[in-house]
Backbone bond lengths (Angstrom), bond angles and torsions (degrees), N, CA, C in turn:
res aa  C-N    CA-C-N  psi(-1)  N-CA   C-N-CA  omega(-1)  CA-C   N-CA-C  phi
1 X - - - 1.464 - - 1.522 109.82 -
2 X 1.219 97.14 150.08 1.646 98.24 -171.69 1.949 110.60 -122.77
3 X 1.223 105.02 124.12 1.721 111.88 177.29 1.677 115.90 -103.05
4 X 1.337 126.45 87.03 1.064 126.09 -175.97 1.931 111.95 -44.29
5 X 1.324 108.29 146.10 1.262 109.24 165.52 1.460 125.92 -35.42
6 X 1.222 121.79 116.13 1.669 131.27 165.79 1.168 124.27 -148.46
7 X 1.572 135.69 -171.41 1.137 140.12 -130.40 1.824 78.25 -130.10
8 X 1.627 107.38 89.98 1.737 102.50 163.47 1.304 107.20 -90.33
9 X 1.264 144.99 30.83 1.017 135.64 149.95 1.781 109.50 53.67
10 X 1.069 116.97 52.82 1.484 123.93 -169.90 1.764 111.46 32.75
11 X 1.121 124.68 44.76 1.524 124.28 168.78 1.674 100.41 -122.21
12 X 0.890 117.87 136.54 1.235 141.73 -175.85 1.938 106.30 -50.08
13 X 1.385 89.76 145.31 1.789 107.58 -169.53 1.255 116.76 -96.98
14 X 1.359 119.22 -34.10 1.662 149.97 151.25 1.156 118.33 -115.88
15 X 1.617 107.45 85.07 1.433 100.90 165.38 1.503 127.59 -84.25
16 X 0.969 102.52 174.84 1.781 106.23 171.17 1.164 133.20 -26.10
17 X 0.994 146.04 138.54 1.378 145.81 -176.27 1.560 119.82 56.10
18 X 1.430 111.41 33.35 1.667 107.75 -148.80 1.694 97.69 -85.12
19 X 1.363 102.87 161.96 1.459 100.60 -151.88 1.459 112.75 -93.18
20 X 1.751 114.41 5.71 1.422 109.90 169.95 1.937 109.06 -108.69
21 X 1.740 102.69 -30.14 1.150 104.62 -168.32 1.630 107.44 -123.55
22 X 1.330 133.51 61.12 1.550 144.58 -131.51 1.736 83.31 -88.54
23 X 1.317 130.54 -25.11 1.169 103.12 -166.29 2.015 111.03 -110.36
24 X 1.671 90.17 34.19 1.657 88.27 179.78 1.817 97.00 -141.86
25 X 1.274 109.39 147.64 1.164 123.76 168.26 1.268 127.37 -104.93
26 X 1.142 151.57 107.33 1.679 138.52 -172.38 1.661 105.74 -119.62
27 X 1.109 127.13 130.80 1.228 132.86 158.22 2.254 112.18 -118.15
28 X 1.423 105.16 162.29 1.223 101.23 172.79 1.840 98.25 -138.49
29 X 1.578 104.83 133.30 1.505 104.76 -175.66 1.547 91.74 -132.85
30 X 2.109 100.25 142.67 0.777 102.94 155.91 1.790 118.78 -147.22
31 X 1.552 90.11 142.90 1.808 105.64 -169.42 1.221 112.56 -118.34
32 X 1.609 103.52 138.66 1.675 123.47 171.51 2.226 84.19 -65.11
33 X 1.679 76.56 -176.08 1.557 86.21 -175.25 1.868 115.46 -89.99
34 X 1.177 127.32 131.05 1.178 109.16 -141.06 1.479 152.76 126.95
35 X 1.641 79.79 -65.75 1.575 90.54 161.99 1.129 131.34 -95.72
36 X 1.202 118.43 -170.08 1.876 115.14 -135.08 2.150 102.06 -130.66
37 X 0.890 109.53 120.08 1.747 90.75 147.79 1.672 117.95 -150.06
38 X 1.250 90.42 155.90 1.716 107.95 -160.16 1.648 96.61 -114.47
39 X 1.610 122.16 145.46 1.090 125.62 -172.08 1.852 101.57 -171.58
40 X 1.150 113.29 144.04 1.122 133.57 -172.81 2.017 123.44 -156.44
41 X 1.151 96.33 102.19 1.543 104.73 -177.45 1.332 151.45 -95.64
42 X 1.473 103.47 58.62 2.234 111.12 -147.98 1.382 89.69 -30.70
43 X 1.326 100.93 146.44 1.546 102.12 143.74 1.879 97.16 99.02
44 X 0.892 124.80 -35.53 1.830 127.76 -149.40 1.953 88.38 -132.60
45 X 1.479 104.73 133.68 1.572 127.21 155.88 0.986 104.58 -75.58
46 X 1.109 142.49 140.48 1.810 150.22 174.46 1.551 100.94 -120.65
47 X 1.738 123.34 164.92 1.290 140.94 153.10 1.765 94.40 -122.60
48 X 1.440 96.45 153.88 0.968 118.15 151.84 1.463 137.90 -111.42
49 X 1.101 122.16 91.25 1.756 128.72 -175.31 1.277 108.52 -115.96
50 X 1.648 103.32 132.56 1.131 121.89 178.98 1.295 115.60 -95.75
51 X 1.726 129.65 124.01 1.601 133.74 -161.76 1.424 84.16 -63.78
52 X 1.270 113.00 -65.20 2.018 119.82 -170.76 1.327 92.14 -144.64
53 X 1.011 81.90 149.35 2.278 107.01 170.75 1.323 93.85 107.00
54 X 1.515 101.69 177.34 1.638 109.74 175.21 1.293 112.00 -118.97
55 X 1.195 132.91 170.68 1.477 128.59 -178.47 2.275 108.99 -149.13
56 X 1.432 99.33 122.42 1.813 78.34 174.17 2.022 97.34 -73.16
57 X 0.927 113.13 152.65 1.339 120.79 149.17 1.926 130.67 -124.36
58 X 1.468 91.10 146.26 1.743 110.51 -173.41 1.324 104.18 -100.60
59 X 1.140 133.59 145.48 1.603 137.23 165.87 1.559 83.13 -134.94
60 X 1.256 108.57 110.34 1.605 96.46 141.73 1.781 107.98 60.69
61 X 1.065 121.57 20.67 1.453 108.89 -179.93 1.343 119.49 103.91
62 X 1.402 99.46 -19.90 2.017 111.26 -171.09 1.618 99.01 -116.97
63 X 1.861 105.65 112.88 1.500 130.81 -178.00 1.098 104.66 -79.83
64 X 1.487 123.82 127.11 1.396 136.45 148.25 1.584 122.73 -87.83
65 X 1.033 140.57 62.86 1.201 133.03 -165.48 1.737 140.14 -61.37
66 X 1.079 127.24 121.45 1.768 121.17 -173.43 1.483 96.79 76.38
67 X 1.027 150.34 55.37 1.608 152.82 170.06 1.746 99.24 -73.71
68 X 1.221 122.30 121.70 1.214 125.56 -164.69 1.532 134.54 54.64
69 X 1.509 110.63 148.42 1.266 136.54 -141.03 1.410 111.50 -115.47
70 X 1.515 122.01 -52.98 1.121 110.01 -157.88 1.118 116.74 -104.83
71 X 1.229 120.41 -179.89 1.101 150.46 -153.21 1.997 131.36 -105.90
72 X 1.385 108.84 -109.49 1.426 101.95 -176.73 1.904 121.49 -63.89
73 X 1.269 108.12 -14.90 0.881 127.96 179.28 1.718 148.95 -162.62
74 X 0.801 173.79 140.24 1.826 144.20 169.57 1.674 123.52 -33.05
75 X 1.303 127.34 -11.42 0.962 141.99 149.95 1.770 135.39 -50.17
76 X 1.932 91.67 -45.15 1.519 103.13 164.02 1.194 122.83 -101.33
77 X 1.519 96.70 96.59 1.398 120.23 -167.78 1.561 155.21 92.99
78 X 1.602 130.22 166.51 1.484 88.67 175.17 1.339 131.63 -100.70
79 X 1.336 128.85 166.04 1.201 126.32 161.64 1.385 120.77 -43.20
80 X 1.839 94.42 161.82 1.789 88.74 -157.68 2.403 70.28 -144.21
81 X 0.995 113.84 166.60 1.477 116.71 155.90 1.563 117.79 -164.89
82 X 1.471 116.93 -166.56 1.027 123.00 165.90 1.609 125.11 -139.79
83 X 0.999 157.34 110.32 1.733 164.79 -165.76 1.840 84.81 -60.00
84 X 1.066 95.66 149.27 1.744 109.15 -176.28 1.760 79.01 -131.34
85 X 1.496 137.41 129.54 1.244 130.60 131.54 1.636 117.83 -22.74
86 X 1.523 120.97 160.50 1.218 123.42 175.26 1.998 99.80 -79.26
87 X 1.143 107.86 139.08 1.836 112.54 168.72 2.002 113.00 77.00
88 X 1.942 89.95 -14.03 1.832 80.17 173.93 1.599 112.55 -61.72
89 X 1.359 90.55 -176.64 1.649 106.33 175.62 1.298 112.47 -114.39
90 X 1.383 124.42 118.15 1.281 130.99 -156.63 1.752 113.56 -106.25
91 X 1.489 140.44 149.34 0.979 128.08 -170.89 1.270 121.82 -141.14
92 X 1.601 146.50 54.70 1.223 139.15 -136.35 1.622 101.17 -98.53
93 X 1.397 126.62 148.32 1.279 138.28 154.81 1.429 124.79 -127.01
94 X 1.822 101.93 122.35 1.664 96.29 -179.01 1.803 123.49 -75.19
95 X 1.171 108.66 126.87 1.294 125.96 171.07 1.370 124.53 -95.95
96 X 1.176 109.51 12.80 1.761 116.56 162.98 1.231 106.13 -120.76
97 X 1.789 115.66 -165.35 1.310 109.42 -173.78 1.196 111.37 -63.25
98 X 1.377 121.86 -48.29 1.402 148.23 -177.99 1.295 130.30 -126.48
99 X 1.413 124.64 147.17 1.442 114.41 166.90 1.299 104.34 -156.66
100 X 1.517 103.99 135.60 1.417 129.21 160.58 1.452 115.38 -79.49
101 X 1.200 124.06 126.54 1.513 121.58 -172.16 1.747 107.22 -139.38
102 X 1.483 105.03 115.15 1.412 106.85 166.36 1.640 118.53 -86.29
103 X 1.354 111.78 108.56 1.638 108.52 156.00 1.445 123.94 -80.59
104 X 1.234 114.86 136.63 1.643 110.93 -170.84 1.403 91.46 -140.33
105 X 1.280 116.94 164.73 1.844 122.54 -146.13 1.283 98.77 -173.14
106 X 1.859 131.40 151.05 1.062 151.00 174.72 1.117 114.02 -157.40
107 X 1.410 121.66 142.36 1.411 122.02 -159.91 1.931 98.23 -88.81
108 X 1.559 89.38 136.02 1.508 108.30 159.15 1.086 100.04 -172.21
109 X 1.490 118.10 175.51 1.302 138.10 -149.95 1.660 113.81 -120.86
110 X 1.720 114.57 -36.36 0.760 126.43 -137.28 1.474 88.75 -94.46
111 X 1.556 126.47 146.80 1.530 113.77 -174.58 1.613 115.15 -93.80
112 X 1.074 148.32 85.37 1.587 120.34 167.92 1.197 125.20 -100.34
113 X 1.328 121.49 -148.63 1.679 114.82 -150.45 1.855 103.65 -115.10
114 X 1.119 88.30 138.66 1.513 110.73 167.19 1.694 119.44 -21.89
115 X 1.371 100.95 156.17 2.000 82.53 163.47 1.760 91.86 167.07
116 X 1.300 114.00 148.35 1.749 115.45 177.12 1.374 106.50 -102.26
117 X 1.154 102.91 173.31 1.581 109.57 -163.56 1.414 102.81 -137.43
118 X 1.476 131.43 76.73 1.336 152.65 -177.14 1.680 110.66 -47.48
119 X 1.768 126.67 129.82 1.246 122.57 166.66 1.938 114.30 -29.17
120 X 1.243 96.65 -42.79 1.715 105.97 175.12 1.358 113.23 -46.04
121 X 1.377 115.00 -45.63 1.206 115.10 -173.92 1.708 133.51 -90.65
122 X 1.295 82.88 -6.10 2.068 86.66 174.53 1.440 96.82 -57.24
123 X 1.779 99.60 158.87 1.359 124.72 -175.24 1.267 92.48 -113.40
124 X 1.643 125.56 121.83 1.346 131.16 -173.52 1.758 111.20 -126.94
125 X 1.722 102.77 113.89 1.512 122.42 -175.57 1.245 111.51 -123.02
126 X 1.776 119.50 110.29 1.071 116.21 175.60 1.625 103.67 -127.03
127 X 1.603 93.64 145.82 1.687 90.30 -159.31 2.006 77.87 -136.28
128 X 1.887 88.47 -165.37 1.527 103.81 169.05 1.605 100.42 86.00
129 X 1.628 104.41 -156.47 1.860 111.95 -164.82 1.398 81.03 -164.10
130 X 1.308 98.00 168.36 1.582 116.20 166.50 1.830 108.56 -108.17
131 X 1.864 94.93 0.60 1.617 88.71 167.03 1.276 114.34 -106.57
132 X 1.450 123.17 -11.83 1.803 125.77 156.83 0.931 102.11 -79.95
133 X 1.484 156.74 -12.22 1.694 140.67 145.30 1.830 85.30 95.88
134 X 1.517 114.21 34.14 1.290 108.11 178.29 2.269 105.64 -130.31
135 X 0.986 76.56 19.74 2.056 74.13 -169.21 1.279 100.63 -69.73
136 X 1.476 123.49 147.70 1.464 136.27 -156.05 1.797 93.27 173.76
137 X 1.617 96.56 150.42 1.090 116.04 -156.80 1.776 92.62 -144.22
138 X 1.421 116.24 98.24 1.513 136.73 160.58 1.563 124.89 -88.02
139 X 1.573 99.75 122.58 1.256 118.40 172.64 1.164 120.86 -116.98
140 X 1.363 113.11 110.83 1.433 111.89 -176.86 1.103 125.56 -88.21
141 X 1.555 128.83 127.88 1.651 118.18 178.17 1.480 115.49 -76.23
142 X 1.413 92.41 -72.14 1.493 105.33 168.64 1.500 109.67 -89.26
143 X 1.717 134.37 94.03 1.323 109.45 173.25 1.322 112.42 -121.70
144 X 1.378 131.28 -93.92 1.395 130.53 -174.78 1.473 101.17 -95.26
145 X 1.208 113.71 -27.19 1.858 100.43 -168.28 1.435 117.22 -57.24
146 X 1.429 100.82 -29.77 1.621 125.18 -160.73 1.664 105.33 -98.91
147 X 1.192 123.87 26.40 1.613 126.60 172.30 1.731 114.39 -79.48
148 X 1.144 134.01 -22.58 1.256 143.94 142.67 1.342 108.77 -46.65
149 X 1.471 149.11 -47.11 0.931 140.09 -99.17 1.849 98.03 -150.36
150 X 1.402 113.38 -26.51 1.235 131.88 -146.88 1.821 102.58 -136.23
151 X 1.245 129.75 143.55 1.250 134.57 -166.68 1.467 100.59 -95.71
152 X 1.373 118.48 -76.48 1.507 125.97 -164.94 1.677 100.96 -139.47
153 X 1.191 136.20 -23.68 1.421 126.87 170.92 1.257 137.55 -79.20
154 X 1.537 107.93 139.96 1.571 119.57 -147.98 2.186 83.74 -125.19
155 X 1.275 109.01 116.47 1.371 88.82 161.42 1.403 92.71 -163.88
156 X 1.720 94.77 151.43 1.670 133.09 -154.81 1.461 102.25 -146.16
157 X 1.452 92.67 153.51 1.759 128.57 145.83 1.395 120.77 -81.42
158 X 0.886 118.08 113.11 1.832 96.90 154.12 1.816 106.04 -133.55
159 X 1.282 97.71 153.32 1.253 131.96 -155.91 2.010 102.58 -114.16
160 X 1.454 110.92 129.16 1.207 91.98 153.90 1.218 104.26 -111.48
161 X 1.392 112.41 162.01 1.380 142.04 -170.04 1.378 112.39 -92.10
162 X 1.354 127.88 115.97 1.332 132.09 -174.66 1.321 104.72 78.46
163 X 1.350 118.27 -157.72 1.751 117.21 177.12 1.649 102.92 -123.86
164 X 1.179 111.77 116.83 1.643 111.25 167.02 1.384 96.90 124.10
165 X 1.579 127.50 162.77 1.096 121.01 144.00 2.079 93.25 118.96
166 X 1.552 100.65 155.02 1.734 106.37 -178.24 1.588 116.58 -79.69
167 X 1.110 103.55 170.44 1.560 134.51 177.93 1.552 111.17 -145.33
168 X 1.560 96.30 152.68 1.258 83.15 -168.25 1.289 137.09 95.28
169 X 1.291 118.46 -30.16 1.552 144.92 -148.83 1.901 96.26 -109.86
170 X 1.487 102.78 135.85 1.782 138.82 -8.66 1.492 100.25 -62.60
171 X 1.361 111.08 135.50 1.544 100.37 146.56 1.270 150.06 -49.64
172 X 1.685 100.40 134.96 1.465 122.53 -141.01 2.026 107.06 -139.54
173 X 0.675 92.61 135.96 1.781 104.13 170.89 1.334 129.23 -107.27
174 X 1.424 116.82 164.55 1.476 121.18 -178.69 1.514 95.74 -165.60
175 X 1.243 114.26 73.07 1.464 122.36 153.25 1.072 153.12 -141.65
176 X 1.243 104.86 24.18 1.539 123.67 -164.85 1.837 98.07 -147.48
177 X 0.870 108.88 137.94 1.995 122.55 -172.12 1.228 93.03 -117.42
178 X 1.675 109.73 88.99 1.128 139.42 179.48 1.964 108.11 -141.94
179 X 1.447 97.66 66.98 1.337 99.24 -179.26 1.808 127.55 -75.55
180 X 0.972 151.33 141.65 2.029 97.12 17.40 1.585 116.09 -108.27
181 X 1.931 111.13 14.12 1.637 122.67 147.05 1.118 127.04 -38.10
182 X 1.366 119.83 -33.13 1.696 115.44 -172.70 1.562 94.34 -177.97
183 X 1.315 103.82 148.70 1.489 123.49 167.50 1.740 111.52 -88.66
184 X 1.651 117.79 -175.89 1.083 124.88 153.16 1.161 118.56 -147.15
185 X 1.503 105.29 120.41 1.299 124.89 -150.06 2.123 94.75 -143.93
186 X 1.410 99.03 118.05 1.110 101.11 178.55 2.045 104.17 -91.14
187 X 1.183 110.94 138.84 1.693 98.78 -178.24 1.992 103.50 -136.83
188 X 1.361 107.17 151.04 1.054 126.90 170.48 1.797 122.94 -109.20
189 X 1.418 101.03 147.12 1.628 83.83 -174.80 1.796 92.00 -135.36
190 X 1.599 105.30 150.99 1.029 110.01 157.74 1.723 126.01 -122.64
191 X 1.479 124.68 131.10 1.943 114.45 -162.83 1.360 79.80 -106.44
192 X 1.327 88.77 161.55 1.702 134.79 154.79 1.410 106.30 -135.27
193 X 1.551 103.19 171.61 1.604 102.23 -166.67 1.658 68.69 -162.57
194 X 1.879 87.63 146.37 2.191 109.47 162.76 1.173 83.58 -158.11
195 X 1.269 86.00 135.88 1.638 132.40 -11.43 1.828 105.34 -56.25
196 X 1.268 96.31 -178.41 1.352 91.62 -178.71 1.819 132.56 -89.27
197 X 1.231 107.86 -15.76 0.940 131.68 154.71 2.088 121.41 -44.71
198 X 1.495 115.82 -42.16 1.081 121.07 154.30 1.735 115.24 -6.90
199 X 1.614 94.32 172.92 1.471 105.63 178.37 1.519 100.24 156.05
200 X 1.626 94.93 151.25 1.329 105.27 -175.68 1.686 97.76 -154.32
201 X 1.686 110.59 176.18 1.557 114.80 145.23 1.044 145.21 -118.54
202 X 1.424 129.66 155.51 1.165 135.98 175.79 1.332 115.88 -109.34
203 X 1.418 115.76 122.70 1.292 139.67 -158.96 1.575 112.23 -102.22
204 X 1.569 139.38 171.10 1.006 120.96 -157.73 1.471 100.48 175.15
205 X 1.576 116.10 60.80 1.161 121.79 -170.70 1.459 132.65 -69.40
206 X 1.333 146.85 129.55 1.508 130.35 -172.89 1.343 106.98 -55.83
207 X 1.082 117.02 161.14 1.689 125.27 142.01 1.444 127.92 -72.91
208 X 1.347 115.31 -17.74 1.587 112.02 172.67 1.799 108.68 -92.53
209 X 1.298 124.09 -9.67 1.443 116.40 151.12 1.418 101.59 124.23
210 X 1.469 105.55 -7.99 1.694 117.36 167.99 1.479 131.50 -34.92
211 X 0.983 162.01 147.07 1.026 156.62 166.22 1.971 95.00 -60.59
212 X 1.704 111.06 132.39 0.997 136.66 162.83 1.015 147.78 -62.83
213 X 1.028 164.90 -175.45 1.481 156.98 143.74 1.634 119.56 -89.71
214 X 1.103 93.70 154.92 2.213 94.32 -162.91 2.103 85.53 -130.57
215 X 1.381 91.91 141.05 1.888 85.03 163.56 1.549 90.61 -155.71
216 X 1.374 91.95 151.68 1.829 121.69 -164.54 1.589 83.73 -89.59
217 X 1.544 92.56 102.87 2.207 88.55 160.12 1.298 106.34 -90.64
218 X 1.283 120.08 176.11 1.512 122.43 174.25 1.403 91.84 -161.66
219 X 1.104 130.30 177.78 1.801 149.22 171.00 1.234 113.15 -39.29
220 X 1.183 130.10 91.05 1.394 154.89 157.77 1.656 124.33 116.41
221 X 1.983 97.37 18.17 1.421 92.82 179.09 1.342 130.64 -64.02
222 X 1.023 136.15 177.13 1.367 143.76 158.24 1.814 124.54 -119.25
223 X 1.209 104.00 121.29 1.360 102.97 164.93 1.434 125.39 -100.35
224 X 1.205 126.41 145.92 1.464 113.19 163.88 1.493 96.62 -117.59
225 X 1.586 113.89 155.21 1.514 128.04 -154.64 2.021 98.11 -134.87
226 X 1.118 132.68 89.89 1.094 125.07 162.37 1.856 146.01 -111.98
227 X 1.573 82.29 -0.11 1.160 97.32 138.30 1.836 115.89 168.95
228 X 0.963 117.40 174.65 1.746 117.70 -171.42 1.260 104.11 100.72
229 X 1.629 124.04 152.56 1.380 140.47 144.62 1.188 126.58 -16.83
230 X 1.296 111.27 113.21 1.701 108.33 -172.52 1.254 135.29 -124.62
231 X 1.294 127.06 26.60 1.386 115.42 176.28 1.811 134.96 -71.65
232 X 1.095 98.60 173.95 1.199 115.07 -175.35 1.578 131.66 -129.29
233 X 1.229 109.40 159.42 1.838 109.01 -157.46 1.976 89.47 -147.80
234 X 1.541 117.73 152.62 1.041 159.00 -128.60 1.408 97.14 -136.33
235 X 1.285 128.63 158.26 1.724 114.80 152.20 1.540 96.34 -119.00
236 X 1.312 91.64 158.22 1.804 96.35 176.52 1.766 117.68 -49.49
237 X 1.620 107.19 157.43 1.153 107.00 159.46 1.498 96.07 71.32
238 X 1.414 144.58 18.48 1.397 151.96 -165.29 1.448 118.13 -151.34
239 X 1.373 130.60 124.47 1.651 121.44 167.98 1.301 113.91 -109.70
240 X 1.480 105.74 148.13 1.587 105.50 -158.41 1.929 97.85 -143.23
241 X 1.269 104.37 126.93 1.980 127.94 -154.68 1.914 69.39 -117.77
242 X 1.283 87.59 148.34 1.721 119.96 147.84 1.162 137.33 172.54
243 X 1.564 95.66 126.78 1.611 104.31 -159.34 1.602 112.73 -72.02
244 X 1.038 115.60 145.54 1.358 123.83 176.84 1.200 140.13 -131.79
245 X 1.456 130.25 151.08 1.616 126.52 -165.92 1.397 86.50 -141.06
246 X 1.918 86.42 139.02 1.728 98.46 165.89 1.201 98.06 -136.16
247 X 1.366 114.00 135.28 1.815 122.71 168.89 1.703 100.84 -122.75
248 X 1.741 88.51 116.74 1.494 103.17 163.05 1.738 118.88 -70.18
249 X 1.256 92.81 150.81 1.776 118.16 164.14 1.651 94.63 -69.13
250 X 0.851 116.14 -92.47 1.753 120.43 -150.68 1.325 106.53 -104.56
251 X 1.475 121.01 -19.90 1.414 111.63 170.18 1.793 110.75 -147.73
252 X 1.158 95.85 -161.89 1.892 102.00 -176.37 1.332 110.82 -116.58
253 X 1.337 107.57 -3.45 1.855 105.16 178.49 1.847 99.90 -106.33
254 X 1.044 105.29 130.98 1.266 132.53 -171.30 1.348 93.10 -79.90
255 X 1.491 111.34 151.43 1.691 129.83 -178.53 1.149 109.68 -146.47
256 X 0.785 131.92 99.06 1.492 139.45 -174.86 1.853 121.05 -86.23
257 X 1.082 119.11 136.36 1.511 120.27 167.36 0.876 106.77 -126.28
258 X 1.733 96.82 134.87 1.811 101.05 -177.23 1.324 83.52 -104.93
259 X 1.598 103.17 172.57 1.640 140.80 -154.02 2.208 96.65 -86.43
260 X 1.177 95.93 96.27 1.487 99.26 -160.31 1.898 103.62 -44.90
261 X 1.328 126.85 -23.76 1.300 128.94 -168.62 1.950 95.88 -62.25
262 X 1.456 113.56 -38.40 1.453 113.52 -147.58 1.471 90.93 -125.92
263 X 1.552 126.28 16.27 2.008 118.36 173.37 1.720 109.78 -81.81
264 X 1.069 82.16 -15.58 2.024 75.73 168.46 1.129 85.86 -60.85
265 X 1.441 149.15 -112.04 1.350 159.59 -74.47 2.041 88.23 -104.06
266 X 1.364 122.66 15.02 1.928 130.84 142.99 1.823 92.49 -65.16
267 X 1.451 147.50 -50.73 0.917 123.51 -163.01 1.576 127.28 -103.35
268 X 1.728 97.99 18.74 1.403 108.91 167.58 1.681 111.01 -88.23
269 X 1.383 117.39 -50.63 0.975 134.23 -147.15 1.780 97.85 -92.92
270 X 1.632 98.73 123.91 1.618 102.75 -158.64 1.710 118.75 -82.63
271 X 1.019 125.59 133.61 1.386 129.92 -165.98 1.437 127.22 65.90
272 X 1.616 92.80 32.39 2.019 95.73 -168.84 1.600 98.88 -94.87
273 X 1.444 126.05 -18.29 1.010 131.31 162.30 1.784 131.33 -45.98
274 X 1.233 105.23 -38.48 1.641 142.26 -176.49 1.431 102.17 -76.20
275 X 1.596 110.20 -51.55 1.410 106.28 172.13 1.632 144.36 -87.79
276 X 1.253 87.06 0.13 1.910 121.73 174.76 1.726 94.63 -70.60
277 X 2.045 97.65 -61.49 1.875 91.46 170.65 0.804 128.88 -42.19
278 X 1.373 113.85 -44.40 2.017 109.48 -168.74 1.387 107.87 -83.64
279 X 1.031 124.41 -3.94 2.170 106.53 144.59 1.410 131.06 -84.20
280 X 1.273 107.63 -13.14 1.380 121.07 -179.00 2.048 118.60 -77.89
């Protein structure tokens, strides 16, 4: 399903219990410098990443200070975040002019401890060609390093590389908890496009061979993904970022199945193998 860009007024885009994607939470906040927001989620682990601006953050008594870097866009620079325990009480204040801040959330129960996630520390996988029309550039916030550390949330950047060209690709699923063939992992995405004007689609093929559904993203859409084939495509002359959250069913390593008509074309496309690992 697709939510065109609008004005949520800092209330959450996927809330809790939502009835296509129950095991992800997404909110989008944004603060002059100064101001304050407080948030707390029984039930759901949250990150806190800021698109641009910086923010100090509180969990519970424990300061993260200056959490993010950039600037005109997600482009300038890297991501920086923070892990919120599942049910703490969270407290961020912007210390730049502005800040855009993505919260992203997955349900678990279990409580653990706080911790920031420094530009130093992203896990950076860039795979694909610019002659498979598949090059992309993944940054993981929370990805494999953090499985000790982390209950059920999986959340990333990805980047395409050059202007034009898929993500996503071959098409692949995560909806059915049918191990160790496939996981179930409900995921949310958020695009940007630069210039901003950009645009692309996101596609959303059945599994019984039906004709699919297609939706026009543009600059600040949202998809939610709960189940079917999913890739995505760019238009030329355009670069297209989207942040993403995955909350597992039974575990935190993602399993992916690609779309058996189009899994040959995993051994065209160079280093896509490498990046299948780093969700697992």
């Amino acid at each position: 399903m697709h939510f065109p860009p609008y004005d949520n007024e800092n209330k959450a885009i996927v809330d809790v219990e939502d009835s296509r994607v129950p095991l992800n939470y997404f909110n989008i906040v944004k603060l002059s410098r100064g101001q304050a927001f407080e948030y707390t989620v029984p039930g759901y682990e949250t990150a806190v990443v800021p698109a641009t601006g910086s923010v100090d953050v509180d969990v519970e008594g424990v300061a993260f200070a200056a959490i993010g870097n950039r600037g005109v866009d997600v482009w300038d620079g890297e991501p920086e975040g923070v892990y919120i325990p599942s049910g703490a009480k969270a407290r961020f204040v912007c210390v730049s002019d502005e800040a855009e801040v993505f919260i992203a959330g997955a349900k678990y129960d279990k409580v653990l401890d706080p911790f920031d996630v420094r530009a130093a520390d992203i896990d950076l996988v860039q795979y694909g060609s610019d002659d498979t029309k598949t090059h992309r550039k993944i940054k993981h916030i929370l990805g494999t390093k953090y499985h000790d550390k982390v209950g059920r949330l999986l959340v990333s950047e990805l980047f395409t590389v050059g202007e034009g060209g898929w993500s996503g690709f071959p098409p692949h699923k995560h909806d059915t908890d049918r191990l160790p063939e496939e996981s179930r992992h409900d995921e949310t995405y958020n695009f940007r496009f630069r210039p901003k004007n950009g645009f692309g689609m996101q596609l959303v093929q059945r599994e019984d061979g039906e004709v699919g559904d297609a939706y026009h993203i543009v600059d600040g859409s949202t998809i939610v993904l709960d189940k079917g084939y999913h890739p995505c495509v760019v238009a030329p002359g355009y670069q297209m970022y989207y942040f993403t959250i995955l909350g597992g069913l039974s575990q935190r390593s993602l399993v992916q199945f690609f779309q058996p008509d189009h899994a040959w074309q995993i051994e065209t496309i160079p280093g896509i193998k490498d990046m299948i690992a780093k969700f697992k």
